[in-house]
C-alpha positions as CSV (number, residue, x, y, z in Angstrom):
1,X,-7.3,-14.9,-10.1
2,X,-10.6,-13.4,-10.2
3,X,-11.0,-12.5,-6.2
4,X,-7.9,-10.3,-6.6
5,X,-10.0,-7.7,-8.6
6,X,-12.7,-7.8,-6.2
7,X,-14.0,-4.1,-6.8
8,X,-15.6,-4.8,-3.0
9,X,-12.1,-4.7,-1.6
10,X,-11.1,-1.2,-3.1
11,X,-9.5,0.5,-6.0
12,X,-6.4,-0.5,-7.5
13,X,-4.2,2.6,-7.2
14,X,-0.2,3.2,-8.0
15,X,2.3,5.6,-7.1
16,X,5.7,6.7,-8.0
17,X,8.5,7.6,-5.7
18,X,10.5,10.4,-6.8
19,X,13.6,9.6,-5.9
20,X,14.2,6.1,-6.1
21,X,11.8,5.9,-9.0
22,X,9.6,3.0,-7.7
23,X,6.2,2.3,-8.3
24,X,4.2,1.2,-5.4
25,X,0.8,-0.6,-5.9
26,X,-2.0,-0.7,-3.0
27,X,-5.8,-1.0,-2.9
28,X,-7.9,1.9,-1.2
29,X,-11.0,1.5,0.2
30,X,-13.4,4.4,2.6
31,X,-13.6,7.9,1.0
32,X,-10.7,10.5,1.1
33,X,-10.3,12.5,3.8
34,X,-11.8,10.2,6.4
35,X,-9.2,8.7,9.0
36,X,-6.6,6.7,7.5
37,X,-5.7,3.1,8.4
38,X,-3.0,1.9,6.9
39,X,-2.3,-1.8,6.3
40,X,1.6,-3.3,6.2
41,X,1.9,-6.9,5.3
42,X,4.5,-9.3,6.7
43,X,6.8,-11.6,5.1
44,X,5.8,-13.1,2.6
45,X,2.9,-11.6,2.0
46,X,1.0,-8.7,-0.4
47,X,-2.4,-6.3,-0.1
48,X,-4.7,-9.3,0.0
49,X,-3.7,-10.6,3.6
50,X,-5.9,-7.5,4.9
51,X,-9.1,-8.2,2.2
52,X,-11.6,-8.7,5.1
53,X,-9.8,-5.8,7.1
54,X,-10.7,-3.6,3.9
55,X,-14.6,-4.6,3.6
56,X,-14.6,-4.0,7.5
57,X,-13.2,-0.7,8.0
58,X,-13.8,0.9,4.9
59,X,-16.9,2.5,6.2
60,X,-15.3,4.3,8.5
61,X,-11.4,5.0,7.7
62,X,-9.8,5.1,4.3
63,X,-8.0,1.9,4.3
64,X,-4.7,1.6,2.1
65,X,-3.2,-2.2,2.0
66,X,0.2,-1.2,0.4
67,X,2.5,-3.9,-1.7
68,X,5.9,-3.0,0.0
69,X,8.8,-3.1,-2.1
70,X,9.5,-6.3,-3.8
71,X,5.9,-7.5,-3.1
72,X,2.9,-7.9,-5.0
73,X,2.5,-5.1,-7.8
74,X,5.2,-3.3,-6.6
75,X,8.2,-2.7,-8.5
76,X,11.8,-4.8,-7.1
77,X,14.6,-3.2,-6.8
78,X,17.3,-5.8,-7.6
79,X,20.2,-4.7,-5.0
80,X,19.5,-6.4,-1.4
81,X,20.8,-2.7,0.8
82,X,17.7,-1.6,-1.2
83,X,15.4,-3.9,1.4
84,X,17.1,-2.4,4.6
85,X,14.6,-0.8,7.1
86,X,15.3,2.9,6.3
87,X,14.6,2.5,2.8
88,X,11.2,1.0,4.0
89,X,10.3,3.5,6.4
90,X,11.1,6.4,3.6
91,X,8.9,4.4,1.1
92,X,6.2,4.5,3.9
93,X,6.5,8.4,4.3
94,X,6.6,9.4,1.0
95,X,3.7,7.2,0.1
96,X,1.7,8.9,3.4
97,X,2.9,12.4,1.8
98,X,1.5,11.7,-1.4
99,X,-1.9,10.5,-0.2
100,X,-2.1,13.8,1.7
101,X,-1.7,12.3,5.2
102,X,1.3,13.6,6.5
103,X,0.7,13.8,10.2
C-alpha cells in the first residue's frame, strides 16, 4: 500500500548484521546526531505501529522504528532458537552500533 511509503514518516534504510548475516529494515526520521528514540514493535506487529510517533518526534530526536527479526522487511531466520531473547537484544546492539549510538 501506498501510506507505507509515506516519505513524511522517514527514509527507508537497511542494514546488515555481520555475524548472523541478517538484513534489518527500519524507517528514520529527525537528523543524525540529534537524540535517538528508538521504536520496538510488539507481536505482531512492524515499523508502521509507530507512524504518528515518527511525524511527532522527528523534530526533535532521530527516530528509528526497526522491523525486528522475522517482521516486516526484515529478513527470517527459519530456525525457532533463532527468536530467543538474546539473539534479539544482540540484533538491537549491533543495529545501535552501526547507527553510531552506542551509549
Amino acid at each position: 500500500p501506498a501510506c507505507l511509503s509515506d516519505p513524511s514518516l522517514g527514509t527507508h534504510c537497511y542494514v546488515r548484521i555481520k555475524d548472523s548475516g541478517l538484513r534489518f529494515h527500519y524507517v528514520a526520521a529527525g537528523e543524525r546526531g540529534k537524540p535517538l528514540m528508538l521504536l520496538l514493535h510488539g507481536f505482531p506487529e512492524f515499523w508502521y505501529s509507530w507512524r504518528y510517533q515518527l511525524r511527532e518526534f522527528k523534530s526533535e530526536y532521530r527516530v528509528v522504528a526497526l522491523d525486528l527479526r522475522g517482521y516486516g522487511e526484515t529478513d527470517a531466520p527459519i530456525h525457532r532458537q533463532n527468536y530467543k531473547l538474546d539473539c534479539l537484544i544482540t540484533d538491537i546492539k549491533v543495529i545501535l552500533d552501526s547507527l553510531g549510538y552506542s551509549k
